[in-house]
VEXGU-557859 format. One line per 3 residues: number of its first residue (from 0); their letters; for each residue x, y, z of C-alpha. Coordinates in steps of 0.001 Angstrom, whole numbers, plus 500000, padded with zeros to 6 digits. Example, Ala and Ser with C-alpha at 12.3 -4.5 7.8 and 13.67 -1.06 7.14 Angstrom:
BEGIN
0 = AS = 512300:495500:507800  513670:498940:507140;
//
This chain:
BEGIN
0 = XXX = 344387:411318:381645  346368:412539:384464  343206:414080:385790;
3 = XXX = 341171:411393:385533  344226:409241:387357  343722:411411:390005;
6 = XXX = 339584:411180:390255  339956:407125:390549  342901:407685:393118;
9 = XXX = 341020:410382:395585  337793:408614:395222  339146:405539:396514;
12 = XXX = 341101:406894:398951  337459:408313:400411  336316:404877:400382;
15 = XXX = 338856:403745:403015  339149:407306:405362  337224:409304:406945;
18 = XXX = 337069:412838:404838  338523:414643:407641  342385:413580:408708;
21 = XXX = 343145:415142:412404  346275:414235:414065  346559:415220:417813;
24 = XXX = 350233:415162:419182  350231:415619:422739  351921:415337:425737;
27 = XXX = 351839:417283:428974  353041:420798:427756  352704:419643:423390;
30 = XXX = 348988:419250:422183  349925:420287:418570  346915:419228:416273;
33 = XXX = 346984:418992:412533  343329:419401:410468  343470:418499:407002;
36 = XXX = 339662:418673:406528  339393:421627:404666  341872:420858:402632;
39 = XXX = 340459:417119:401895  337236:418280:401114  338023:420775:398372;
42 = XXX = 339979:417518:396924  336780:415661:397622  335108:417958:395477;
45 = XXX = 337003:418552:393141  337529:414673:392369  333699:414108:391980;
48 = XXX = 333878:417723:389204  336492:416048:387279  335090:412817:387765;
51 = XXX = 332227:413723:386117  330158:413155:389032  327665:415774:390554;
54 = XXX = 328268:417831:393188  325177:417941:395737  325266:420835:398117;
57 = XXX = 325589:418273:401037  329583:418134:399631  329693:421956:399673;
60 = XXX = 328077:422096:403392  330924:419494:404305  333318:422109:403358;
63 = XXX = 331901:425002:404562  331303:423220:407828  335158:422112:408459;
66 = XXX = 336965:424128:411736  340017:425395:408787  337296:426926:406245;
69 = XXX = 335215:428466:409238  338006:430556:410800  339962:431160:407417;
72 = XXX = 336529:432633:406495  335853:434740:409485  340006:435850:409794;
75 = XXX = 339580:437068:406423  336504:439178:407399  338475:440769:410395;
78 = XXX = 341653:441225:408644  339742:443455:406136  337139:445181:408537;
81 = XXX = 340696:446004:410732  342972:447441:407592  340169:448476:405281;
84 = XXX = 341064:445774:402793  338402:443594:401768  340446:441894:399317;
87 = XXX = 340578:438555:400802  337302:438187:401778  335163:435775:400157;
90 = XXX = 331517:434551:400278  330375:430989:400103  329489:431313:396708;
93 = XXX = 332858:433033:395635  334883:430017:397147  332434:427296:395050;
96 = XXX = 334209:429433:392135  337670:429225:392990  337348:425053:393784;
99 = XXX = 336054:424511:390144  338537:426718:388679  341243:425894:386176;
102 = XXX = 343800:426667:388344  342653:424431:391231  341692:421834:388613;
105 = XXX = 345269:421796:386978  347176:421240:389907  344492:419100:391323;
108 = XXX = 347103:416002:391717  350238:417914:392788  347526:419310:395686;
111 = XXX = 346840:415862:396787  350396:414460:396819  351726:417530:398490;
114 = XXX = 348833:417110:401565  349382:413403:401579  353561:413692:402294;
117 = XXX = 352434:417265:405175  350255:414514:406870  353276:412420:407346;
120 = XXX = 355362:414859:408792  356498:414888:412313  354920:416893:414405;
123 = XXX = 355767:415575:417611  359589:415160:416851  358997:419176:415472;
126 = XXX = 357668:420385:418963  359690:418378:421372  362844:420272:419451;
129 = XXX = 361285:423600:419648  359887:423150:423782  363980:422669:424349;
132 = XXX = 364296:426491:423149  361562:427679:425224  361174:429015:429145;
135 = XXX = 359727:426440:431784  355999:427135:431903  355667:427756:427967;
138 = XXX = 353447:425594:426211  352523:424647:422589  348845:424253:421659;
141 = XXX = 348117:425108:417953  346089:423737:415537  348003:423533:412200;
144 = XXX = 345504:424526:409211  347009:423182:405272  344620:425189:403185;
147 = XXX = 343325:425391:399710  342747:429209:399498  342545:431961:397249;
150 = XXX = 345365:434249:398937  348953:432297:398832  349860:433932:402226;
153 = XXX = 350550:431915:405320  350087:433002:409055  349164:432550:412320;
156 = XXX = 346378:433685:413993  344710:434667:417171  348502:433531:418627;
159 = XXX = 347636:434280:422024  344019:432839:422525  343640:430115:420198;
162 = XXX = 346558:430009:418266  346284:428677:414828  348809:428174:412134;
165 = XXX = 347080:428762:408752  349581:427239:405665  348748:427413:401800;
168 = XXX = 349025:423843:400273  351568:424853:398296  353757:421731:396316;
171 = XXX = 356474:423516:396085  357381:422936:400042  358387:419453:400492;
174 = XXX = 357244:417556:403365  360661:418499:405442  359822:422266:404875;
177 = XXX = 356660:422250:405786  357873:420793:409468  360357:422798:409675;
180 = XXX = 357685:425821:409209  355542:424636:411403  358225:424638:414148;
183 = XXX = 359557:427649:413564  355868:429295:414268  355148:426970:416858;
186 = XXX = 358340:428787:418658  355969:431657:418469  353077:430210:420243;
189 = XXX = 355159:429078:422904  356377:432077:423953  353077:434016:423482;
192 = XXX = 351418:431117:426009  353779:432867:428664  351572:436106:428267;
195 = XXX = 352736:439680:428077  355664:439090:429999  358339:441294:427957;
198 = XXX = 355468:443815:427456  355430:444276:431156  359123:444801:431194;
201 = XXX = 359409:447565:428909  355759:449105:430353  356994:451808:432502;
204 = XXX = 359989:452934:430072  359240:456252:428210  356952:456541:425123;
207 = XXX = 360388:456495:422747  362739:454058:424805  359491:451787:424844;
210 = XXX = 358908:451786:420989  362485:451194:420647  362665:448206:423243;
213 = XXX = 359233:446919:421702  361071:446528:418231  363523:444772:419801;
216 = XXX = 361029:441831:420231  361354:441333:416422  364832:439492:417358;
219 = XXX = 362374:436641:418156  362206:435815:414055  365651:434402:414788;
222 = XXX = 365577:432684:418099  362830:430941:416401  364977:429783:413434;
225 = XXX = 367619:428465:415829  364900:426268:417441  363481:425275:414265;
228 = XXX = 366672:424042:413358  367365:422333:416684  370816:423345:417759;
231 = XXX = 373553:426121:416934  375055:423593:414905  372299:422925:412510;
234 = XXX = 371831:424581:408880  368122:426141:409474  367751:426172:405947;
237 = XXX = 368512:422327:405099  364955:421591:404534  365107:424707:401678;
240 = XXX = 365737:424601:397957  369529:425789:396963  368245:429024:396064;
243 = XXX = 366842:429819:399452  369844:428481:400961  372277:431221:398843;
246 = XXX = 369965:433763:399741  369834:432961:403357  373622:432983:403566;
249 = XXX = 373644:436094:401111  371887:438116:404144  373357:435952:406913;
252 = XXX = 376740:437479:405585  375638:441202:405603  375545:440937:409621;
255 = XXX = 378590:443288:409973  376569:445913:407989  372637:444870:408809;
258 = XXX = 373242:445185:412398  374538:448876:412675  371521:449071:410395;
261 = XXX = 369195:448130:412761  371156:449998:415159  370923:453099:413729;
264 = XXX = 366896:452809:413409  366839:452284:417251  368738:455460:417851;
267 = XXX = 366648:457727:415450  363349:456281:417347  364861:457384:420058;
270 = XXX = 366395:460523:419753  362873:461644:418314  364233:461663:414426;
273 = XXX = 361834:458927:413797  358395:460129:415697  355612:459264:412983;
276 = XXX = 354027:455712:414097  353973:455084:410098  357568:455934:409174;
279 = XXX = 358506:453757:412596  356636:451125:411313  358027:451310:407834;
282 = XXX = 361407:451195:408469  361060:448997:411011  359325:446325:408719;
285 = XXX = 362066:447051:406035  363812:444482:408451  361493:442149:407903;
288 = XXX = 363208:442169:403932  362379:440535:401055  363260:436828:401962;
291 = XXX = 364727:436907:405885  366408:440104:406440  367890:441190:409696;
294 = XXX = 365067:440692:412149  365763:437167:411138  369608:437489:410578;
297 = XXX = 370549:439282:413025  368578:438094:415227  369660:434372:414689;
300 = XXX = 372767:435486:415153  372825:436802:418014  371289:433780:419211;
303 = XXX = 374073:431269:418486  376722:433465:419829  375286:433870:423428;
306 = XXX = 374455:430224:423084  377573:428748:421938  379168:431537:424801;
309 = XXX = 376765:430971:427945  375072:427846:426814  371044:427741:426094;
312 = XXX = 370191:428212:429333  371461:431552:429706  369889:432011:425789;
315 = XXX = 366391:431080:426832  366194:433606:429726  366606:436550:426893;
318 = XXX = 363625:435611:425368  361419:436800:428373  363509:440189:427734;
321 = XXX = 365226:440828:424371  366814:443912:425728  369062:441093:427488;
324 = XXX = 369817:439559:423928  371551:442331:423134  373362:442661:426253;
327 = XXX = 374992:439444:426359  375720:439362:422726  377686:442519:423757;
330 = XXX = 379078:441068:425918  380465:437833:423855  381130:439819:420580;
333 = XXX = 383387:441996:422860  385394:438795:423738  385821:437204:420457;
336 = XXX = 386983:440669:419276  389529:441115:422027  390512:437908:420992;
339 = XXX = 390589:437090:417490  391095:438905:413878  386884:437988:412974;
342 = XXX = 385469:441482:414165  381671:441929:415324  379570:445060:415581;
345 = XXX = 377961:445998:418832  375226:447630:419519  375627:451338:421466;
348 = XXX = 376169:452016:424843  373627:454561:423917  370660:452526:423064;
351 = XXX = 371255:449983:425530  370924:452379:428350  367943:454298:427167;
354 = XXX = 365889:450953:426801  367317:450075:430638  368780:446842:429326;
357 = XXX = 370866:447203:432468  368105:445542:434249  369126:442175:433173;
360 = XXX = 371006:441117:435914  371508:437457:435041  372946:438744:432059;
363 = XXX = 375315:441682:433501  376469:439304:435995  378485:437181:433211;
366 = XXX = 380413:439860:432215  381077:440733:435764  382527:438234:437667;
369 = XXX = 385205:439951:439564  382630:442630:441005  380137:442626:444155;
372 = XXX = 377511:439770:443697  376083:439369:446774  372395:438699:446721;
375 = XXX = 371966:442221:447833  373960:444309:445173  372080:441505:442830;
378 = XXX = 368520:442908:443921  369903:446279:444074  370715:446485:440783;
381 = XXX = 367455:444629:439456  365504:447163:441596  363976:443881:443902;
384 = XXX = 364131:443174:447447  366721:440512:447848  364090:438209:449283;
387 = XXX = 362015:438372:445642  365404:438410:443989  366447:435359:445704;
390 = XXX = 362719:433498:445032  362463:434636:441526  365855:434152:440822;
393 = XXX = 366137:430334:441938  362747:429756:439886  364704:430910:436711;
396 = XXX = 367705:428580:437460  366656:426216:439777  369594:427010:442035;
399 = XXX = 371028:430025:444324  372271:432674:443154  375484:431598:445299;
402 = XXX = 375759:428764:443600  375177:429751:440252  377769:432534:440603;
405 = XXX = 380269:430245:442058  380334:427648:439092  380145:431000:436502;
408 = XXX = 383543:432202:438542  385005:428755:438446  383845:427995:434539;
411 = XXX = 385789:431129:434013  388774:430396:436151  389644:427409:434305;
414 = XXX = 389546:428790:431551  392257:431563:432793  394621:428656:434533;
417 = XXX = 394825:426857:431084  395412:429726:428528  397436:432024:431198;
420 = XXX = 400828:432027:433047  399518:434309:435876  399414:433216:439117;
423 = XXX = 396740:431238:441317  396569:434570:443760  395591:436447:440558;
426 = XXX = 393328:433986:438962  391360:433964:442122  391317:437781:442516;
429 = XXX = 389928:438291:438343  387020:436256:438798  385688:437127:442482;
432 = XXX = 387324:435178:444514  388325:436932:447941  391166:434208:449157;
435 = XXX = 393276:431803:447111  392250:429257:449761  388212:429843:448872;
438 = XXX = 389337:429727:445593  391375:426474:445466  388908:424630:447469;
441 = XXX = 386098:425368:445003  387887:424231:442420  388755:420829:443915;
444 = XXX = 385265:420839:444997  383706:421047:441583  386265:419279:439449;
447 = XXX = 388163:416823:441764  390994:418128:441267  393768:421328:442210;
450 = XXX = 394069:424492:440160  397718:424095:439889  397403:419996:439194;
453 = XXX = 394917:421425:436381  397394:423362:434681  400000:421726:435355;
456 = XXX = 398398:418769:433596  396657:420848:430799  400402:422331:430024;
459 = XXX = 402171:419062:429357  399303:418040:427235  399630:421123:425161;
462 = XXX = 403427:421359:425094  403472:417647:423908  401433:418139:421455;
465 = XXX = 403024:421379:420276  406014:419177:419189  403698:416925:416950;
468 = XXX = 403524:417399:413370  400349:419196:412158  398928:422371:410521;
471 = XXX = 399143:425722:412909  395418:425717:412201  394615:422402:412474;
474 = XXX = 392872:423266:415496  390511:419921:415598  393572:417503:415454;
477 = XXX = 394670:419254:418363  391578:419317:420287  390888:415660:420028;
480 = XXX = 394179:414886:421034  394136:416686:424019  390743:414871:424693;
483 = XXX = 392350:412184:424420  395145:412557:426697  392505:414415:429294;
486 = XXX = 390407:411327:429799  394082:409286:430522  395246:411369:432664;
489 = XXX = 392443:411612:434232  390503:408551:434413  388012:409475:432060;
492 = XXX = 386315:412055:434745  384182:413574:432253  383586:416606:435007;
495 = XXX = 387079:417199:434278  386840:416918:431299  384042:419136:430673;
498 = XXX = 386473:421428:432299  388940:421336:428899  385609:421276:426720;
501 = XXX = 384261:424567:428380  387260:427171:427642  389769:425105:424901;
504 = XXX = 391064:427116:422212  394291:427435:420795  395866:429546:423214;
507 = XXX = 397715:431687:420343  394513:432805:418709  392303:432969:421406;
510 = XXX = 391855:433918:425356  389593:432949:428065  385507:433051:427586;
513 = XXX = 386065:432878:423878  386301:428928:422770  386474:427883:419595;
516 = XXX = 382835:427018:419869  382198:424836:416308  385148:422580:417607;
519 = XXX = 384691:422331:421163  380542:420968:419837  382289:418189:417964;
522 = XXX = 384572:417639:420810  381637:417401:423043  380149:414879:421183;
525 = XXX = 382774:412642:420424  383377:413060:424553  380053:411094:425200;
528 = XXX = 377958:414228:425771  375381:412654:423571  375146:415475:421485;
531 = XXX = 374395:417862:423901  373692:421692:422768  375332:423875:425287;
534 = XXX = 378951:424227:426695  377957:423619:430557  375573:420919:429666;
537 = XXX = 377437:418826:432542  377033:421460:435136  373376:422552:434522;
540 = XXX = 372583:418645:434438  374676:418058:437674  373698:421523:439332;
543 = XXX = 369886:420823:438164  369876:424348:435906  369259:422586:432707;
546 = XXX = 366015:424764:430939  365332:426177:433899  365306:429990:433023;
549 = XXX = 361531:430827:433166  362280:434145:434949  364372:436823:433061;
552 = X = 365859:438533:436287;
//
């Protein structure tokens, strides 16, 4: 009965649409196409089998004519010519047997509700998330492919030239999955339509530091789950089932141990322990694990630290270099260690300076501020002449290096002023200012108002509300509250008070470039940031920087 339900409801659902569904989402850097017509067809036919109807070989040509059958059919013939492994491949007379069999023609209905709720997913709302997490200049052109096919695998092919995403109709992923999917590998393409650019990078290191430093690229698993998700904030596994979300936060919660892991593989690669290109290549998938191990893990990681640190600016310029990942999650991970009881592993000095990861000047620089960064030691130091360094560099940001470096130094110095006691003299000197005048006029500059107005202000607000009545932990109740005093005192500025967003913590538990990040995104929000992802969202819109890092300098 149910079968025959499901004849009567496919065959009049032919009656009314075309057999092939296509639906082209495009705008000037998105053309992300979805082609149900392979799928559609084998429902096609299979509706007419169980209908009792015959099936003329015009149906069959329909099928084997559709764009998803023709290059599942010749990926399938490369795949095994490539590995040896002619498992997959299949003739046209081999797939007529697997449509009319029982277990196509059991789950014949669940197939056809399952396609029906992918079609209605949105694809548009799924790439306009994932373009915010790539370089200016990427772009995202795939055709998405939901396939009846013998193999259950999914992938994506030819990512580079025509880059497809091939998914097996499977009704187990709901509708909010399979977008979610489809972003995450759509993260993929859009780096890939950049070209070899990290490959370039890492071209002229040695055969070992390059294999090491190429493996490093598998980090991108994880920068592509935070995009999928859409913010540092978001579960990426909502769309899952509860047992995919325990196992994701099973491995999630072995980053203390899976990242000296991963650590260790780099340094026998490199030492010459691991030389074989097939043990490299199987411990190095090992990390791929049985789920989402580290390369997704770790990886994703990694990525909301430096984010929720130096914003998603900063974040997007690593993924033109993932030797830079690693760098500035050094470089945060040391912070929130200096500063807090939660410890995090870093990754050795060792590895880092075989691969050359100090190359990435934009993210040395951070960690740096009280040092020489003139536009010359800059170039110097990323091996440029300070003409190209100065081009490239305002390309990437879409500002000066001068400026860029001022607002880091200031960012920073406000942070210092409100969780400090030293004076302005010293303040100046920590971050890289040469004069306390320079330094005090900056300040006013940016923020409209004094360095010694700022914490003078920023004190009474905290020593009032250290004589309230709450929870030593109750860091949010605090945080709001001095919000709300902020945009009092000062007029509602919301430069200013992007100024207490940027370095807040509670000065007992924490120190300067180390904010209590999950709070300060609420905070943000509730501050009329309008949700806003990063923690200098107001100076990269005011400054112009916003997504602006297409060149990893």
């Amino acid at each position: 009965m149910r079968a025959r339900c499901f004849s009567i409801w496919i065959l009049s659902l032919l009656a009314l649409i075309p057999a092939t569904f296509a639906q082209t989402v495009t705008n000037d850097r998105i053309q992300v196409t979805l082609d149900t017509s392979e799928a559609d067809q084998v429902l096609a036919i299979v509706a007419l089998h169980q209908a009792g109807k015959p099936i003329s070989e015009v149906e069959w040509q329909k099928l084997f004519a559709t764009a998803p059958y023709q290059r599942l059919k010749e990926r399938e013939q490369k795949i095994g010519e490539k590995f040896h492994d002619f498992s997959q491949v299949f003739t046209d007379e081999d797939f007529k047997k697997f449509v009319l069999s029982d277990a196509i023609l059991q789950r014949a209905t669940q197939l056809g509700e399952t396609l029906e709720q992918w079609k209605q997913a949105d694809l548009r709302r799924a790439a306009e998330q994932v373009l915010a997490y790539l370089p200016e200049g990427a772009a995202i052109r795939p055709k998405v492919y939901p396939v009846i096919k013998p193999g259950v695998n999914s992938f994506v092919w030819e990512l580079t030239t025509n880059p497809t995403i091939f998914l097996y109709l499977d009704p187990d992923i709901t509708r909010a999955k399979f977008g979610n999917t489809v972003a995450h590998e759509i993260h993929h393409i859009g780096l890939g339509s950049l070209g070899p650019v990290y490959d370039q990078k890492i071209a002229s290191l040695p055969k070992r530091a390059r294999t090491a430093a190429d493996w490093m690229g598998q980090f991108g698993e994880g920068l592509a789950m935070l995009a999928a998700a859409g913010g540092d904030d978001v579960d990426p596994h909502a769309a899952s089932t509860p047992r995919e979300h325990t196992k994701w936060e099973s491995e999630l919660a072995s980053f203390n141990t899976d990242l000296p892991a991963v650590n260790n593989f780099y340094l026998d690669v490199l030492s010459g322990k691991l030389i074989d290109n097939d043990a490299i290549e199987t411990k190095g998938t090992s990390f791929f694990g049985n789920h989402q191990g580290p390369w997704y893990t770790v990886g994703y990681k990694m990525a909301v630290i430096v984010e929720k640190r130096y914003g998603r600016a900063a974040l997007i310029g690593t993924m033109l270099d993932f030797r830079c990942l690693l760098v500035l999650y050094n470089q945060a991970a040391a912070e929130q260690n200096a500063a807090s009881k939660e410890r995090f592993p870093l990754w050795s000095e060792s590895v880092l300076s075989q691969v050359n990861a100090g190359t990435c000047v934009a993210a040395w620089m951070l960690g740096h501020l009280d040092q020489d960064l003139s536009v010359e030691a800059l170039a110097e130091r990323a091996r440029l002449c300070p003409r190209h360094f100065s081009r490239r560099f305002k390309y990437a940001f879409g500002g000066t290096p001068a400026a860029f470096i001022e607002d880091l130094r200031l960012d920073d110095a406000r942070c210092r002023l409100a969780t400090s006691d030293i004076n302005i003299e010293s303040v100046a000197s920590s971050v890289g200012f040469h004069s306390a005048d320079a330094f005090r006029r900056a300040f006013e500059r940016r923020f409209d108002v004094t360095p010694s107005s700022y914490r003078s202000r920023f004190a009474s607000h905290s020593k009032a509300l250290s004589k309230q009545k709450m929870e030593p932990d109750d860091d949010k109740t605090i945080l709001y509250a001095v919000l709300a005093n902020a945009a009092t005192s000062f007029n509602s500025d919301f430069r200013v008070i992007d100024a207490y967003i940027g370095c807040w913590a509670p000065v007992s538990r924490t120190g300067c470039r180390n904010s209590d990040a999950e709070h300060r995104w609420s905070l943000g929000r509730s501050a009329g940031s309008g949700g806003r992802q990063n923690d200098r969202s107001f100076r990269f819109q005011d400054g112009g920087w916003e997504n602006k890092s297409s060149v990893q300098l």
